[in-house]
C-alpha positions in Angstrom: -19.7 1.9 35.6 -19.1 1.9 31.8 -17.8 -1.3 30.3 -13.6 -0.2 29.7 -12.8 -0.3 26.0 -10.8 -3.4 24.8 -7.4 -3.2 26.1 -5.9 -3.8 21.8 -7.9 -0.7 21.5 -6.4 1.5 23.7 -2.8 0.6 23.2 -3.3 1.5 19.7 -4.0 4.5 20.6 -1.4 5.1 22.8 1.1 4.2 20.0 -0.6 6.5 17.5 -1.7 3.0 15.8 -5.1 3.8 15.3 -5.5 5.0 11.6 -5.9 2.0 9.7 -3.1 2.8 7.3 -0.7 3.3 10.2 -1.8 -0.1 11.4 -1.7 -1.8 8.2 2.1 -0.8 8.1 2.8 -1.8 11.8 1.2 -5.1 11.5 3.2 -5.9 8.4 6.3 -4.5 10.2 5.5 -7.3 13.1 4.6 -10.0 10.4 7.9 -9.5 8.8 10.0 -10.3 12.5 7.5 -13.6 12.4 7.8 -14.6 9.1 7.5 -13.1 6.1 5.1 -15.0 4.4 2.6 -13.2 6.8 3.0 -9.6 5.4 0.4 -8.4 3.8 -2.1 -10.9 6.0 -3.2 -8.0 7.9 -7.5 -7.3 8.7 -9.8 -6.1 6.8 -10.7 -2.9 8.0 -14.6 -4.4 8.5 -12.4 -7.1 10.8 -10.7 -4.4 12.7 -13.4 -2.7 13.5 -14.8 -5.8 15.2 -12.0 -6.4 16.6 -11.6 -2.8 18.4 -15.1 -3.1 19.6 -15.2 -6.4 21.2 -17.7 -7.6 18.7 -15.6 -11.1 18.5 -16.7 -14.1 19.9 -13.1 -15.7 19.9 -9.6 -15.2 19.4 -8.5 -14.5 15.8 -6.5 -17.0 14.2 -3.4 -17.8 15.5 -1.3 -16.0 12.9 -3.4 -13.1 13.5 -2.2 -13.3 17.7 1.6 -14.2 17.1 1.6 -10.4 15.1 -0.6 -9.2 17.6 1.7 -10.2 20.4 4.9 -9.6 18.5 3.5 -5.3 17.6 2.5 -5.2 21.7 5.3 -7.2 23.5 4.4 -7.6 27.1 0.7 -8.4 26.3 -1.0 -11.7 25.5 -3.4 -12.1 22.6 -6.3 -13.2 25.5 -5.2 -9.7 27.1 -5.3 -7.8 23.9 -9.0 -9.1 23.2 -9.9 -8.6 27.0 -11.3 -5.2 28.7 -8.3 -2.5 29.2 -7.1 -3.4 32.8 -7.5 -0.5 35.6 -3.9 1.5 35.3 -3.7 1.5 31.6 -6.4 3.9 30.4 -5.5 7.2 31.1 -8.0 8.7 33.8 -11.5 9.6 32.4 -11.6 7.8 29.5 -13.3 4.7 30.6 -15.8 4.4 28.1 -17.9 1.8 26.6 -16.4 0.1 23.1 -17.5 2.3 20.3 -18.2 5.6 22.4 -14.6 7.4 21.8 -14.7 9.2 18.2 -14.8 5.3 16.1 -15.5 7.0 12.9 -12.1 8.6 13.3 -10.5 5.8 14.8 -10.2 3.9 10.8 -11.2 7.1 9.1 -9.0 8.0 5.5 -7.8 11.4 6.7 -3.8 10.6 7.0 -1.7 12.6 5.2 1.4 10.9 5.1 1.5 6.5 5.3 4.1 4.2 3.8 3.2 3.0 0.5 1.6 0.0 1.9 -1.0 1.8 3.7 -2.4 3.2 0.6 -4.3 -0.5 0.7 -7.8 1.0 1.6 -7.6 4.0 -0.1 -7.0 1.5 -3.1 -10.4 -0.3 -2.0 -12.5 2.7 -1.6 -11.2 3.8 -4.9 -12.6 0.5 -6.0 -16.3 1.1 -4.8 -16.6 4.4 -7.7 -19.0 3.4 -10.6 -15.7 3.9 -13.3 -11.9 3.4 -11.5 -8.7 4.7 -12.8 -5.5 4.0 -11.8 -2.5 6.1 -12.8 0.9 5.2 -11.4 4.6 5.8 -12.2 7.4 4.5 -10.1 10.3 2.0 -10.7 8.6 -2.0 -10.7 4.4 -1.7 -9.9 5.7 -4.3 -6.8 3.6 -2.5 -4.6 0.9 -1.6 -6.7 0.6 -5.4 -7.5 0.3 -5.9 -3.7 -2.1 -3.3 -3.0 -4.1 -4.1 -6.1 -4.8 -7.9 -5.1 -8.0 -7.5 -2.7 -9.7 -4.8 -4.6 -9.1 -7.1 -7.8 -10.6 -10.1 -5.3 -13.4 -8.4 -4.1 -15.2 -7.9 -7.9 -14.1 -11.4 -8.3 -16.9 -12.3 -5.5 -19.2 -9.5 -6.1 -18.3 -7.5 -3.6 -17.2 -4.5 -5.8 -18.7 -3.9 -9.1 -17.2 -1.4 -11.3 -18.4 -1.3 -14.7 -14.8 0.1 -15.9 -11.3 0.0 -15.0 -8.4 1.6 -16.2 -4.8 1.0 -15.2 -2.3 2.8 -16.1 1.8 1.9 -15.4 4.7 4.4 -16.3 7.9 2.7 -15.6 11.6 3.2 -16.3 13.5 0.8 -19.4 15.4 -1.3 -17.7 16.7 -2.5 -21.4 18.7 0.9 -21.2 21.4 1.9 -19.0 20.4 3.4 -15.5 21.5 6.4 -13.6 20.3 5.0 -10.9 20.1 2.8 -9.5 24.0 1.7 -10.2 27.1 0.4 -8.4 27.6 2.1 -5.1 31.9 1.8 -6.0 31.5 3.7 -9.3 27.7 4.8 -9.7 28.0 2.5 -12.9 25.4 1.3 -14.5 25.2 -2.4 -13.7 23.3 -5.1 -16.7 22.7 -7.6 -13.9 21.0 -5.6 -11.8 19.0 -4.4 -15.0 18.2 -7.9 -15.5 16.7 -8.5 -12.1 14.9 -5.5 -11.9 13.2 -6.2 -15.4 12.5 -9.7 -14.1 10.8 -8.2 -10.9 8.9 -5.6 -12.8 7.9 -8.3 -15.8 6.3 -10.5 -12.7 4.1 -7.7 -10.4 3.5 -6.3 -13.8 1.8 -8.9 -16.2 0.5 -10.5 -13.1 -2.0 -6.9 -12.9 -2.5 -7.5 -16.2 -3.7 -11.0 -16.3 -5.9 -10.3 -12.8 -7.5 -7.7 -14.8 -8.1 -9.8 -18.1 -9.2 -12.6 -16.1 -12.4 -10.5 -14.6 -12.9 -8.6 -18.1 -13.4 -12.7 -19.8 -15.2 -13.9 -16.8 -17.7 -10.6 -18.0 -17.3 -9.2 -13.9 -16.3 -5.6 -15.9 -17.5 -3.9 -18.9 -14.0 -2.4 -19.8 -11.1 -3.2 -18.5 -7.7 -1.9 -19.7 -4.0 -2.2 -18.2 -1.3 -0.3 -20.2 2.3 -0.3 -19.3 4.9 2.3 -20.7 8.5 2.8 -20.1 10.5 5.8 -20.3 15.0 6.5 -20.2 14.5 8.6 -16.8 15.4 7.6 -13.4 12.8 6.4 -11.3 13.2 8.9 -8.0 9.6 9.1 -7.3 6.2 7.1 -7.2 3.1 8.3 -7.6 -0.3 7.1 -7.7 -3.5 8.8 -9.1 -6.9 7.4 -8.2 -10.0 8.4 -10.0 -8.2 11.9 -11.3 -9.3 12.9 -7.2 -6.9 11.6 -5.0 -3.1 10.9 -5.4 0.4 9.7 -3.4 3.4 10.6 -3.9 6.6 9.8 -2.6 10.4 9.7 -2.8 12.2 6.3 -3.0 14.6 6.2 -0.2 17.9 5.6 -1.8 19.8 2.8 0.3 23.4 0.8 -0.1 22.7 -2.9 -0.1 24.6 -5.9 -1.3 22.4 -7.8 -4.1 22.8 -11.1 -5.4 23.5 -11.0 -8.9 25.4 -13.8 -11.4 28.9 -12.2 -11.1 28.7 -12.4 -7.2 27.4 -9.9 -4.7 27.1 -6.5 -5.9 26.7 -3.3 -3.5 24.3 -1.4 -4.9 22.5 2.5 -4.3 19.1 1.0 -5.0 15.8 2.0 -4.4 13.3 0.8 -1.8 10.2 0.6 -2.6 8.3 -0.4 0.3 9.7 1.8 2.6 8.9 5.2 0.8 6.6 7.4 2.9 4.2 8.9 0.7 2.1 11.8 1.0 -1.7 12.0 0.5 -3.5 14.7 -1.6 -7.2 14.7 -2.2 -9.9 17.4 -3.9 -12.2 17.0 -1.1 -9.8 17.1 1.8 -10.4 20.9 2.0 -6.7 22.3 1.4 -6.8 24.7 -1.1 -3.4 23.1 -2.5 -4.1 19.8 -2.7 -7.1 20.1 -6.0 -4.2 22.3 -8.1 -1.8 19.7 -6.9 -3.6 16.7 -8.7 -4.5 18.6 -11.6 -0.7 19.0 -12.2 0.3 15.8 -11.4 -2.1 14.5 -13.8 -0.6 16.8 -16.6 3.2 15.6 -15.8 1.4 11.6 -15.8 -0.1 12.6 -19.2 2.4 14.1 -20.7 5.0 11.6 -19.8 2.8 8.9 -21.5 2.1 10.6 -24.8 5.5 12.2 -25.4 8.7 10.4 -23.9 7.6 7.1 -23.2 6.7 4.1 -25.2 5.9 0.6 -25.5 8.4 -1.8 -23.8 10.3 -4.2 -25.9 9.4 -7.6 -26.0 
């Protein structure tokens, strides 16, 4: 008889786990129960696979097993790493690690993933010879977030662009805001404009300096980061990778009380991190989706050279 597939395997499966994206987001989900300081610790998608195959020798670390354990209640990170026990693969599917459609398993073919999960479509785009980066949206927190390993790996030598071009259109949060405002009035509230620019000022320059740092360290021929702000409410984001492959989504709008120097404030504010976005891609053969990115590059384009600007200070 086959070996049976490793039991962490299969139960992603079951869940509908097994796209790395989707995993990516459901690990981090876990992570954040745990403690929060483990979001974003997720594998790499070369460590997945290893991990999905049985190509491990040991247990991951033990951060890596408290998630583990915390996504698949009921099952121990020794089980998880263990052959599927008899009565939990479905009948006919006892196959040996690496025989049931891998390739698909971690393939890029989602069309919808919380913004997280965009991580390792962020990396491939990081493997092209020239990378663009286009994005609009209300801080970059994200972006910063998904940006960091890409940005690591040409810092080792494990990508090697020769160019990279970044792009940030974000909303002036040194004017008055539509939203998001005061849940009692839908004012717009100055403290909360202050915290936001504070957030955006932080994920933002801290791009910027990762960037400059490789462009002095002479790891890329060109490197440019340009940020500019616009009066318009920030409902969507949207991310443009190479000019071939974009995201978009809507920000969930969601009434929260915020800490801000007069006291708490309940705000309509925008979360970020929990927008679903959708994927479109020129090669993804849907006659839509090519159109689709040629006309979200125009709105991107003509946003930056006609109503936006420089930010203050």
């Amino acid at each position: 008889m086959p070996q049976a597939p490793i039991l962490l395997r299969v139960l992603l499966r079951q869940n509908h786990w097994q796209q790395y994206a989707t995993f990516c987001a459901q690990y981090d989900k876990a992570a954040n129960k745990i403690d929060a300081d483990l979001a974003g610790s997720f594998p790499s998608r070369a460590q997945l696979h290893r991990w999905l195959t049985g190509s491990v020798r040991s247990l991951p670390y033990p951060d890596h097993c408290r998630v583990l354990e915390e996504m698949l209640p009921g099952w121990t990170a020794e089980q998880l790493f263990a052959p599927c026990p008899p009565g939990v693969l479905p009948a006919g599917q006892r196959q040996a690690p690496g025989q049931d459609g891998q390739a698909g398993d971690l393939g890029l073919d989602g069309v919808t993933t919380p913004s997280i999960g965009i991580r390792p479509y962020i990396e491939r785009a990081f493997t092209r010879e020239h990378v663009s980066v286009d994005f609009a949206g209300f801080s970059g927190e994200t972006l910063h977030g998904v940006m960091q390993e890409p940005l690591d790996k040409i810092r080792v030598g494990q990508a090697k662009p020769r160019s990279l071009t970044i792009r940030l259109l974000l909303p002036d949060t040194a004017r008055p805001m539509v939203l998001p405002c005061r849940a009692d009035d839908l004012a717009d509230d100055p403290g909360y404009r202050d915290r936001a620019h504070q957030i955006t000022t932080r994920h933002a320059r801290a791009i910027i300096d990762s960037v400059q740092e490789l462009a002095d360290l002479g790891l890329i021929e060109n490197a440019s980061t340009q940020i500019r702000v616009h009066p318009c409410a920030p409902l969507f984001k949207l991310y443009i990778l190479n000019g071939e492959e974009a995201f978009f989504g809507f920000y969930p709008i969601v009434q929260h009380n915020i800490a801000l120097p007069g006291g708490q404030q309940p705000m309509y504010d925008l979360m970020g991190k929990d927008a679903l976005v959708f994927r479109h891609a020129t090669g993804s053969g849907q006659p839509a989706d090519a159109p689709w990115i040629e006309q979200a590059s125009n709105w991107f384009e003509a946003m930056w050279q006609t109503i936006s600007y420089e930010p203050a200070g």
